[in-house]
C-alpha positions as CSV (number, residue, x, y, z in Angstrom):
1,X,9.1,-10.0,9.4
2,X,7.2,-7.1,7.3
3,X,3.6,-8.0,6.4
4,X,2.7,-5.6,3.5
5,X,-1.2,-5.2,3.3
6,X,-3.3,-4.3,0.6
7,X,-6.9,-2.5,2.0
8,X,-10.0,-4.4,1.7
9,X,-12.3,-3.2,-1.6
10,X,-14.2,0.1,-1.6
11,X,-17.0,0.8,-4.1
12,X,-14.2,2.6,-5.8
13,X,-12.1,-1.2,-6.3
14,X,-15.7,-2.4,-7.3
15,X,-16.7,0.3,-9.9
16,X,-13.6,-0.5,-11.4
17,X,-12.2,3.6,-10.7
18,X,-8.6,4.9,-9.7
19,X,-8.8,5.3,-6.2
20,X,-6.0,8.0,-4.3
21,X,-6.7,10.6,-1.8
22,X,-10.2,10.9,-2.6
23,X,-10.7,7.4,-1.9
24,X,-14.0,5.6,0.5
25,X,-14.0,3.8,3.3
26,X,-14.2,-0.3,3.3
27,X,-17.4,-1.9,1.7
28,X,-19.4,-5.1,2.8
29,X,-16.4,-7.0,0.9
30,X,-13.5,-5.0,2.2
31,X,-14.8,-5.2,5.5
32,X,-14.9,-9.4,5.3
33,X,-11.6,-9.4,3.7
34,X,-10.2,-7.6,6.4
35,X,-11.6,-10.0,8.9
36,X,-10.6,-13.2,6.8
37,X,-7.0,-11.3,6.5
38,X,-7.7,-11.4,10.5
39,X,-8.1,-14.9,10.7
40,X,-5.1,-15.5,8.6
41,X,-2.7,-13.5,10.5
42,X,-4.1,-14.7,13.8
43,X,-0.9,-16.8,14.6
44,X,1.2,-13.4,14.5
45,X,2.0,-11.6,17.3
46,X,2.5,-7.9,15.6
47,X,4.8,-5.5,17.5
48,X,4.0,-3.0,15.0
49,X,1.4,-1.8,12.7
50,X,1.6,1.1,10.5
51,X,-1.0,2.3,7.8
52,X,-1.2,5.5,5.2
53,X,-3.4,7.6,6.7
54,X,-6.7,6.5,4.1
55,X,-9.8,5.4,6.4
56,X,-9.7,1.9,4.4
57,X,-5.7,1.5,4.7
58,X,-6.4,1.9,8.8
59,X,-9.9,0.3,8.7
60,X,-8.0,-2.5,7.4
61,X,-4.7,-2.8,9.5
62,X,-7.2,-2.2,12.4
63,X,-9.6,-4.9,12.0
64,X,-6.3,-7.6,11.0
65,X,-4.5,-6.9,13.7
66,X,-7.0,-5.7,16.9
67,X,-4.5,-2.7,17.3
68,X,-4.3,0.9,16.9
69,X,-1.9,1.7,13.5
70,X,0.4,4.3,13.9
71,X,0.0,6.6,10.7
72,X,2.5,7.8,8.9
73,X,1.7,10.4,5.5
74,X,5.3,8.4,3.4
75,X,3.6,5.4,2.9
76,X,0.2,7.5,1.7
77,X,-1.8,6.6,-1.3
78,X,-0.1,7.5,-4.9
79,X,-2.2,11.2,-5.5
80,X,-3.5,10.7,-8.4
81,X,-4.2,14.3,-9.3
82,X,-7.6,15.1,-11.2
83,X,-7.8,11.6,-12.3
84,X,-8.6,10.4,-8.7
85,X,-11.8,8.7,-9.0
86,X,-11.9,8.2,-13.1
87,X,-13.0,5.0,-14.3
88,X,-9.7,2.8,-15.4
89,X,-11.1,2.6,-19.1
90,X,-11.0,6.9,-19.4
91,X,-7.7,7.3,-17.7
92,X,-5.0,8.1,-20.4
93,X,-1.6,6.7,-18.8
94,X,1.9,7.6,-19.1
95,X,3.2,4.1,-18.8
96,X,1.3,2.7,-15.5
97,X,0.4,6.2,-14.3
98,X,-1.8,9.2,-15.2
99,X,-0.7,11.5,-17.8
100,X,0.7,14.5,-16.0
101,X,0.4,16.4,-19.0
102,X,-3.7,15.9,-19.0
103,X,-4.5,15.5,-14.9
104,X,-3.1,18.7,-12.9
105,X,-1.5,17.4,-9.3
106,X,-0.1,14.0,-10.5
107,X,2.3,13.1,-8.3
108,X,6.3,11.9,-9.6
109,X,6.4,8.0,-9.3
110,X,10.0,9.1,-8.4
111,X,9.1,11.7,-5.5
112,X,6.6,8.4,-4.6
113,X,9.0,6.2,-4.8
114,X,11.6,8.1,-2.7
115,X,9.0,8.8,0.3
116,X,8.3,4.7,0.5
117,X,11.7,3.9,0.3
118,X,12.8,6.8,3.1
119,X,9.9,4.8,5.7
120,X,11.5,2.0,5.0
121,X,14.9,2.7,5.1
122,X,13.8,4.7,8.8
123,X,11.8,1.0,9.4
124,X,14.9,-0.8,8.6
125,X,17.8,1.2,10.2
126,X,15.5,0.4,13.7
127,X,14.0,-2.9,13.5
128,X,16.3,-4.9,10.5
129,X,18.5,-7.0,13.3
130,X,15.6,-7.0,15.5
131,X,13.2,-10.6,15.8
132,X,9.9,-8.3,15.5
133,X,6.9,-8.5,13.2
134,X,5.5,-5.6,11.7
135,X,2.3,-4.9,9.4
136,X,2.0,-2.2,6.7
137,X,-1.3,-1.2,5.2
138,X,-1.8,0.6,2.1
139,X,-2.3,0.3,-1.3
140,X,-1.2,-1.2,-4.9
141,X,1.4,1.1,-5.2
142,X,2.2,0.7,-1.6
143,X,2.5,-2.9,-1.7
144,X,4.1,-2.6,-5.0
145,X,7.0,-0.3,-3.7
146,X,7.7,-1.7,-0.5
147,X,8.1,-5.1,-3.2
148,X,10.6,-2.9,-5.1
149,X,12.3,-2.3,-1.8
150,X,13.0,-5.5,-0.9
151,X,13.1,-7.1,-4.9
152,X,14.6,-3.6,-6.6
153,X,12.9,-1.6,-9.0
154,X,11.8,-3.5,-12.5
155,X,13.9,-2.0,-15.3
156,X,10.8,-0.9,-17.1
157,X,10.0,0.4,-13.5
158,X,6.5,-1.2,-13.4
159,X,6.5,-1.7,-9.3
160,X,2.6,-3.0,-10.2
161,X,4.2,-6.2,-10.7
162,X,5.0,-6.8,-6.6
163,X,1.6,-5.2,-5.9
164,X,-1.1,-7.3,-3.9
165,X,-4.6,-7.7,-4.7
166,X,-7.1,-6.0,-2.3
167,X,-7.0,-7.8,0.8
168,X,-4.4,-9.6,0.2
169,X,-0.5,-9.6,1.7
170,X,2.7,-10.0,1.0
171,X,5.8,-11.0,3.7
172,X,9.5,-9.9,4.0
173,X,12.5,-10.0,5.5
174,X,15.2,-7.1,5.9
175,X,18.1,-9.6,6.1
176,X,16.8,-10.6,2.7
177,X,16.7,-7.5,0.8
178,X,18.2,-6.1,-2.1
179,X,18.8,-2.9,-0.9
């Protein structure tokens, strides 16, 4: 089974700002929702954990799991360019993303998307007949493309809509997907 993790909160998450590469480690909250997504995996044995390499991606598939993620830059943050670290309200969007044409170093939700979907199809190709159990940490986007993965892309190609909350997971299975 795939456990897909969303990071705990950051001030960033509690500020209400667009949080990429420039994003902060775990708060007081994200640090106790770790530990409460702890308690609810406890019944899981992982054989794998993997995170993007942002400190509260690891901090949080660390403190779940009691083991040492394996990072790997594919399943990194959405960079959000110059926009990184904008309040949501001040952001102007080009459909669920920043405008490329006002924020230099956006990066193309389909370069994004392609990276994700490579990890997994790597993750698949090795583990999708095996009986193993393997965490992913990241982020919205990563949550909500790994859900595209497995669900396929929403015509209006809004992967926010499979994306979990901070904290929060999501299972799968590769002899379930739609890929």
């Amino acid at each position: 089974m795939i456990y897909v993790v969303r990071h705990g909160q950051t001030d960033f998450n509690k500020e209400g700002r667009i949080q990429g590469r420039k994003g902060l480690p775990l708060n007081e909250t994200g640090i106790k929702q770790a530990e409460l997504l702890r308690e609810n995996l406890q019944h899981i044995q992982f054989d794998y954990v993997f995170s993007s390499p942002q400190e509260r991606a690891i901090q949080t598939a660390e403190f779940a799991t009691g083991m040492k993620a394996v990072i790997d830059p594919r399943i990194n943050v959405f960079d959000l360019g110059e926009a990184d670290g904008l309040k949501k309200e001040e952001v102007k969007l080009a459909g669920v993303t920043p405008d490329p044409s006002v924020y230099r170093g956006v990066e193309d939700v389909h370069v994004y998307l392609n990276r994700v979907f490579e990890f997994m199809r790597e993750l698949e190709a090795e583990h999708g007949e095996k009986e193993v159990n393997i965490l992913i940490s990241g982020h919205g986007c990563t949550t909500g493309s790994i859900g595209a993965y497995f669900n396929g892309v929403p015509e209006d190609g809004n992967i926010t809509i499979y994306s979990s909350k901070n904290g929060e997971h999501k299972v799968y299975d590769f002899k379930k997907a739609n890929v």
